[in-house]
N, CA, C and O atoms as a GROMACS GRO file, in nm:
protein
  224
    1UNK      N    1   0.085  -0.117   0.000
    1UNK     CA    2   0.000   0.000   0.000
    1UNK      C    3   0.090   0.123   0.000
    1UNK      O    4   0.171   0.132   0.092
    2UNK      N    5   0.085   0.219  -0.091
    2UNK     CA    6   0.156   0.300  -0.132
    2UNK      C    7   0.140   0.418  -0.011
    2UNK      O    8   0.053   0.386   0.070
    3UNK      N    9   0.202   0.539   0.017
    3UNK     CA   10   0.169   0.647   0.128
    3UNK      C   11   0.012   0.704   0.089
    3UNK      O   12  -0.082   0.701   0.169
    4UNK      N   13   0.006   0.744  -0.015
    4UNK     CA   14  -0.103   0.817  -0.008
    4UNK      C   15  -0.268   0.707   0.004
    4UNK      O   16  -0.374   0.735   0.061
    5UNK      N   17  -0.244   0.630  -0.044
    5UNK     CA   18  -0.354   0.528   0.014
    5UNK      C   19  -0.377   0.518   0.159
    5UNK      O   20  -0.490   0.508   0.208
    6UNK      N   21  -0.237   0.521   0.244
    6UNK     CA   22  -0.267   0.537   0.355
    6UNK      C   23  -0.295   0.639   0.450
    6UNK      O   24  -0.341   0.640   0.565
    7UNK      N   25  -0.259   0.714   0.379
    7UNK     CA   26  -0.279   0.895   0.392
    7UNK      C   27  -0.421   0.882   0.432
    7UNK      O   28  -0.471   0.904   0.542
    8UNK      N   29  -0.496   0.829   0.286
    8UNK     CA   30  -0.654   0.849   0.312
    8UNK      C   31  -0.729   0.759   0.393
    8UNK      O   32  -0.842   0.783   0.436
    9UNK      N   33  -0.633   0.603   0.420
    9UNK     CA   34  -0.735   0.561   0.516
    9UNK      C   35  -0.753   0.625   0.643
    9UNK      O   36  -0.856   0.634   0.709
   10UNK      N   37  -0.630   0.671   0.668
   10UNK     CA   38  -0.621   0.685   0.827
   10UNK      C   39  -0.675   0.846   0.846
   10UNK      O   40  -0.698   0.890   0.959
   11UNK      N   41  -0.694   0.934   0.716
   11UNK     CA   42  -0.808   1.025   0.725
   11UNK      C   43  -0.954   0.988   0.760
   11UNK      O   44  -1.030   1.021   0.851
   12UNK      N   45  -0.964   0.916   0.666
   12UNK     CA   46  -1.134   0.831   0.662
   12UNK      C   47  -1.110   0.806   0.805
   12UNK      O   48  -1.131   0.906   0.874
   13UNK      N   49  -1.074   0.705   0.865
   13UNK     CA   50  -1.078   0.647   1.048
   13UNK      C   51  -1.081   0.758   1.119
   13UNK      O   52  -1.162   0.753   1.211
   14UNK      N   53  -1.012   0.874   1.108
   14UNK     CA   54  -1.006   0.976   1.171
   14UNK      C   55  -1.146   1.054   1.194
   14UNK      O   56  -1.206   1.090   1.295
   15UNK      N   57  -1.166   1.060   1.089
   15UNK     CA   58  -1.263   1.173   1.058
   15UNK      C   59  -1.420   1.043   1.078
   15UNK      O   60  -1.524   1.072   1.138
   16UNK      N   61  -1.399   0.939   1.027
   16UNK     CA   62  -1.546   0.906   1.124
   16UNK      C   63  -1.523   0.862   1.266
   16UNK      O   64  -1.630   0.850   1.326
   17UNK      N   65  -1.403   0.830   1.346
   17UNK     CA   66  -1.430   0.823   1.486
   17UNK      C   67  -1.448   0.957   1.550
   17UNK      O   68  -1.502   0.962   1.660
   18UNK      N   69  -1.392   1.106   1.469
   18UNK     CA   70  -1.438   1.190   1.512
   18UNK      C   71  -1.644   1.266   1.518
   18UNK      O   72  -1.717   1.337   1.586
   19UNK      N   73  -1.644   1.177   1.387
   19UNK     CA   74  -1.805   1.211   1.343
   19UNK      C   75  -1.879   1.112   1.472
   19UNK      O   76  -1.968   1.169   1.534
   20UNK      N   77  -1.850   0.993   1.504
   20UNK     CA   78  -1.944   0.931   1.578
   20UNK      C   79  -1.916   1.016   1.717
   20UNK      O   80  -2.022   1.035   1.775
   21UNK      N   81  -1.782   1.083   1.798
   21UNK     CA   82  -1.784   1.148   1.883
   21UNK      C   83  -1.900   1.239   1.883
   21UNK      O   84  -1.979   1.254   1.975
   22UNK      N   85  -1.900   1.297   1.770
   22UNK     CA   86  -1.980   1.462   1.780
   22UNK      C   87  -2.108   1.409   1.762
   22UNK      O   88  -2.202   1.479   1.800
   23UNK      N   89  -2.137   1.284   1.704
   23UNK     CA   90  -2.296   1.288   1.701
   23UNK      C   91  -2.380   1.177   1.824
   23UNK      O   92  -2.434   1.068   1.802
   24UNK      N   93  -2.371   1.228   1.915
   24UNK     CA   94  -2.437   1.195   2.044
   24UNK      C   95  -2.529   1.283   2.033
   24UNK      O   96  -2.528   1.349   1.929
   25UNK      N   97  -2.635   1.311   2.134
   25UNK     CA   98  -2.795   1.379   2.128
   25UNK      C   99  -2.734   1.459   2.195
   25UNK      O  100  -2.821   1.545   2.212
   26UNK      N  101  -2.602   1.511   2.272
   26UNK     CA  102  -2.579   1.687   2.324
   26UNK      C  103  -2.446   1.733   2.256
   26UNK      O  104  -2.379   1.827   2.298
   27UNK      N  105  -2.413   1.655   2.141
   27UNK     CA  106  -2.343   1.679   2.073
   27UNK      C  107  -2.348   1.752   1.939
   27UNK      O  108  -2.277   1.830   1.876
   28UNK      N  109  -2.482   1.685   1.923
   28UNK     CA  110  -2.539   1.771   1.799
   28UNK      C  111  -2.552   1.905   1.852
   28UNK      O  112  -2.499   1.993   1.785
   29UNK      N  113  -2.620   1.944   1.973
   29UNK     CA  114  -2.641   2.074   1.969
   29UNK      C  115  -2.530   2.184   1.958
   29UNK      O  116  -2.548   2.301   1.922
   30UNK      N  117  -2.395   2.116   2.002
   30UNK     CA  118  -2.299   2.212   2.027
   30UNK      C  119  -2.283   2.271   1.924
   30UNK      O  120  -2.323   2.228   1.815
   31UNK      N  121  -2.204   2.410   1.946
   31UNK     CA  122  -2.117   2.430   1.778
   31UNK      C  123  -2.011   2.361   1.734
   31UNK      O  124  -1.974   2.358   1.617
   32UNK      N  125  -1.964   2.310   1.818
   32UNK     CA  126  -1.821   2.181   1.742
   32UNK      C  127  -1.938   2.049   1.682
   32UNK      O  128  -1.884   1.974   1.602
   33UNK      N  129  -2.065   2.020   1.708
   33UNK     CA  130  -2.109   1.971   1.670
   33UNK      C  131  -2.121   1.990   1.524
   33UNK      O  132  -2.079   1.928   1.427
   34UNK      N  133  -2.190   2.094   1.539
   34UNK     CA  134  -2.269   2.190   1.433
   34UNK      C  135  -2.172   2.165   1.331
   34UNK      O  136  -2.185   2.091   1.234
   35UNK      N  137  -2.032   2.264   1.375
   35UNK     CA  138  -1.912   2.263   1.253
   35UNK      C  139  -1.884   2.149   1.210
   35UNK      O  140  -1.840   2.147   1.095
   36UNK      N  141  -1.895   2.031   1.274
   36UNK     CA  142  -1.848   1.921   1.242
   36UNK      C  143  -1.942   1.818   1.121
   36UNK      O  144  -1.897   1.722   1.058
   37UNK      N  145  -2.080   1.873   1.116
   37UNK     CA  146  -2.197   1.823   1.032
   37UNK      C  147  -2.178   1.859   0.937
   37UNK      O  148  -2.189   1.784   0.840
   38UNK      N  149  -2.128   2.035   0.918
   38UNK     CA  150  -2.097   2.164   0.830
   38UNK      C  151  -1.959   2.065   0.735
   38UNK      O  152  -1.950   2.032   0.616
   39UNK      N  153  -1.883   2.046   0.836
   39UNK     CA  154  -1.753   1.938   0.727
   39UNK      C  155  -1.795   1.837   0.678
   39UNK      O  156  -1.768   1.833   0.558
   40UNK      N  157  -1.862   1.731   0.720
   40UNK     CA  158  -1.905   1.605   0.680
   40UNK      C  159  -1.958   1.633   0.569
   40UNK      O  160  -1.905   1.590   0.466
   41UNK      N  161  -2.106   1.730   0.563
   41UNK     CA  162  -2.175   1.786   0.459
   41UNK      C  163  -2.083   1.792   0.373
   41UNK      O  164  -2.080   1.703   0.288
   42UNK      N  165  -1.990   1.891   0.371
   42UNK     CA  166  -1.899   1.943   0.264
   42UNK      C  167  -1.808   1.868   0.183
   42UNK      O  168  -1.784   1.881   0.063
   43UNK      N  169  -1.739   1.750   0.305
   43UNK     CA  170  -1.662   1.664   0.240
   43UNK      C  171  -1.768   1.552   0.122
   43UNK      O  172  -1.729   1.529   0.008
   44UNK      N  173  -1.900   1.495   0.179
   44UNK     CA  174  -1.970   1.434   0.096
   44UNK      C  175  -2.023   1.470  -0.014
   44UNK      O  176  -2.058   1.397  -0.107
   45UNK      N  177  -2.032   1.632  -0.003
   45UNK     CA  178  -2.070   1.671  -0.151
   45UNK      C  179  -1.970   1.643  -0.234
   45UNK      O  180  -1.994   1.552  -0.314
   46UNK      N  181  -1.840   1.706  -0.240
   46UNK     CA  182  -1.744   1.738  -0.294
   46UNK      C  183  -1.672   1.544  -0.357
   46UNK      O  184  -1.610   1.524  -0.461
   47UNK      N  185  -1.704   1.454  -0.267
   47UNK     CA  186  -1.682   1.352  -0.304
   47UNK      C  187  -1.792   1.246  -0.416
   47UNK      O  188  -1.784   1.141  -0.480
   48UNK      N  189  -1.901   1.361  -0.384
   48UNK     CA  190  -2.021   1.282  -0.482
   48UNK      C  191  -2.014   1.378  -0.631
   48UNK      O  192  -2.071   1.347  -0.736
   49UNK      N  193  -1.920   1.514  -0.604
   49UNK     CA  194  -1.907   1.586  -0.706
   49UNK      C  195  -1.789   1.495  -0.789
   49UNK      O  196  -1.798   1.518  -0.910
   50UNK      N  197  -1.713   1.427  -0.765
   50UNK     CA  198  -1.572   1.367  -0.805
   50UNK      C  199  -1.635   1.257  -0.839
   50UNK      O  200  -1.610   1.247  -0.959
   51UNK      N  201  -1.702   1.168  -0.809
   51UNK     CA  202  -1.744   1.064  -0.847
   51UNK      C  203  -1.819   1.053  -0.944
   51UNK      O  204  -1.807   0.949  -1.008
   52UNK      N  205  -1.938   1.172  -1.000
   52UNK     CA  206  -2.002   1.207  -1.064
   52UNK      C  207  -1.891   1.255  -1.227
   52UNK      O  208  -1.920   1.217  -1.340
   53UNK      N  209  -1.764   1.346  -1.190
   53UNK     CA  210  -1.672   1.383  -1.287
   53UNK      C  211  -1.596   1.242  -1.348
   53UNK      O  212  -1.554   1.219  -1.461
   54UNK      N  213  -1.595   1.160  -1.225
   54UNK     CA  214  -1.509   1.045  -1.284
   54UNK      C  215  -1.577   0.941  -1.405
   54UNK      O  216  -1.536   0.868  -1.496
   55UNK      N  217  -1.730   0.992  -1.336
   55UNK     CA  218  -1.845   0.857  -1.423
   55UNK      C  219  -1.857   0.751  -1.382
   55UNK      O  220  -1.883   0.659  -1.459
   56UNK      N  221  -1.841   0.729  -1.247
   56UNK     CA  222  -1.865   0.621  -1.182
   56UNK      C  223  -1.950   0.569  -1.071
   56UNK      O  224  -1.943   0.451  -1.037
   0.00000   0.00000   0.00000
């Protein structure tokens, strides 16, 4: 497995053990919550925008 493959898994692990942190029922309300929905949102568009360019 080359670096950048692993680059992105250990983003991906990152970023959803951080998403399941923030989404507890007093987690959502916070603003680190909030910001953190605000990224998820953003990253999933932007990855359904790439997937869509790739044709796949």
């Amino acid at each position: 497995m080359n670096g950048f493959a692993k680059g992105m898994l250990l983003g991906a692990v990152a970023g959803i053990a951080a998403d399941m942190a923030l989404h507890t029922s007093k987690g959502k309300r916070t603003p680190a919550g909030k910001a953190m929905q605000t990224v998820t949102d953003a990253v999933d568009s932007a990855a359904t925008s790439v997937k869509e360019t790739l044709g796949r």
